[in-house]
N, C-alpha and C positions, 0 to 999 in steps of 0.2 A: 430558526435554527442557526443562521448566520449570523445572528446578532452580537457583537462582542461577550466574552463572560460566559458565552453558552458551551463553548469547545474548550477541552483544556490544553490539547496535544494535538499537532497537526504532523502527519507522516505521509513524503509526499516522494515518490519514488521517480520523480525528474522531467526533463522536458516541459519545465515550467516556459522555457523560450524567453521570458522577459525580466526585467526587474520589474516592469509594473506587477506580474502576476503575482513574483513573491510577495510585494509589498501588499499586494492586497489579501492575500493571505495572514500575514502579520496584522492587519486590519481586525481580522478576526480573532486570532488568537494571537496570543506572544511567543508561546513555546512552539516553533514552526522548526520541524528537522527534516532538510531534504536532502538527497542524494542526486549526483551528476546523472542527469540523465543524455541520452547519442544526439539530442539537438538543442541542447540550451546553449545560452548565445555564451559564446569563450570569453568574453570579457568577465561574465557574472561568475561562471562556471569555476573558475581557477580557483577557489578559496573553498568549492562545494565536495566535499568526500563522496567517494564510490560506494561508499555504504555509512551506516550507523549504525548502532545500537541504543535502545534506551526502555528502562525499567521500569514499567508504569504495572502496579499495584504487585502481582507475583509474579510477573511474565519478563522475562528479556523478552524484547520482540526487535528483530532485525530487519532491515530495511536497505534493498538494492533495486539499481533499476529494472534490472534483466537485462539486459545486453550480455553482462558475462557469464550467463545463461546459457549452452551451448548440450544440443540443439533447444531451443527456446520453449518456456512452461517446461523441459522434460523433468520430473516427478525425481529420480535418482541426480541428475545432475542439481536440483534447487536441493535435495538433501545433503549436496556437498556442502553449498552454502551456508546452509540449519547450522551442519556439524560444526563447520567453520567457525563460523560466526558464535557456537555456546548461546543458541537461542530457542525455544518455545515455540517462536512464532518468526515467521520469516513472510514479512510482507514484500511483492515484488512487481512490476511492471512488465514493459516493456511488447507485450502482444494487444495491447489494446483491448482487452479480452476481460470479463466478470469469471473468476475460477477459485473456490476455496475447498481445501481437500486437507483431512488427514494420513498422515504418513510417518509408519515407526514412532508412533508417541506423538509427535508434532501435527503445529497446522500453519497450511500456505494459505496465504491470500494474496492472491491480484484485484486489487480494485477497479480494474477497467481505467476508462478514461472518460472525465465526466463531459468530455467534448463530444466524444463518439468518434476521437480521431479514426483517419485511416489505418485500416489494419491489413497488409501483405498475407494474412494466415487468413483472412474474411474480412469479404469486402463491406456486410452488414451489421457494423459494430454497432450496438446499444447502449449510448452515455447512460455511464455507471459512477458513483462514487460509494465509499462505506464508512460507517461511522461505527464503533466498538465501544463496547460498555465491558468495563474491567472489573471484576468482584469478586476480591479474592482468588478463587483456583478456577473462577468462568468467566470468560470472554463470550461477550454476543457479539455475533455481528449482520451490521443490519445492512443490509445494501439495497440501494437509491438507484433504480433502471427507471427510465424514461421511453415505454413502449407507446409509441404515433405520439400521443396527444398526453398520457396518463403517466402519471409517475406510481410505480409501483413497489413496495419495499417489501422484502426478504430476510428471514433471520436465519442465521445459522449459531450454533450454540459449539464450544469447545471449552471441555474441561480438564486442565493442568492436569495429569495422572500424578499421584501421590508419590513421593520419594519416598524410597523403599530402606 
């Protein structure tokens, strides 16, 4: 799955902490778009946006870390973002947390942290990452949890609603 040429899009909502990490990312794919996350190191961070956007097949899909999240995951405050942002999909961080939810036509995802960092909301986070399959007006999304010993995957399915 990590093999170069296999991923084409990487969206990575921050606290990458290193240039090794990004770099190894880039390893994998080339098209790598990350956003400032509250502990990447400030040297790297200064040139890294609060957010992005980017268009992959029909979808805008936006991208922040969640810090400017307030109160954090809240469902109407990440709609502020959607709305903001002119987005589909609003991928976001920052609770260390696995949560995908639709909302007013839209869909959130937090992909967790594929580390299992610490999480101040629960202290039993489960490294998570998610990978998306774009087709036309459906996104899958497949999520990668690491429960004891066994990696286990998850899909969830989201379909664009039709412009009217």
């Amino acid at each position: 799955m990590l093999t170069p040429g296999k991923i084409q899009h990487i969206l990575c909502t921050g606290n990458l902490c290193s240039k090794d990490a990004e770099n190894y990312l880039r390893q994998i794919c080339s098209d790598v778009n990350c956003v400032k996350g509250d502990f990447d190191d400030p040297s790297m961070s200064k040139d890294t946006p609060e957010y992005v956007v980017v268009k992959l097949g029909n979808f805008r899909i936006g991208v922040i870390h969640g810090h400017q999240v307030v109160p954090w995951g809240d469902r109407e405050s990440l709609a502020i973002w959607q709305r903001r942002l002119d987005v589909d999909v609003l991928v976001y961080g920052g609770t260390h947390q696995y949560v995908t939810f639709e909302y007013e036509g839209k869909f959130f995802v937090n992909p967790g942290s594929i580390t299992g960092a610490f999480s101040c909301l629960d202290g039993d986070v489960v490294p998570t990452f998610v990978l998306m399959d774009i087709n036309e007006n459906r996104l899958t999304n497949f999520v990668y949890q690491l429960e004891g010993d066994e990696l286990k995957v998850k899909k969830k399915e989201f379909t664009k609603p039709s412009a009217e």
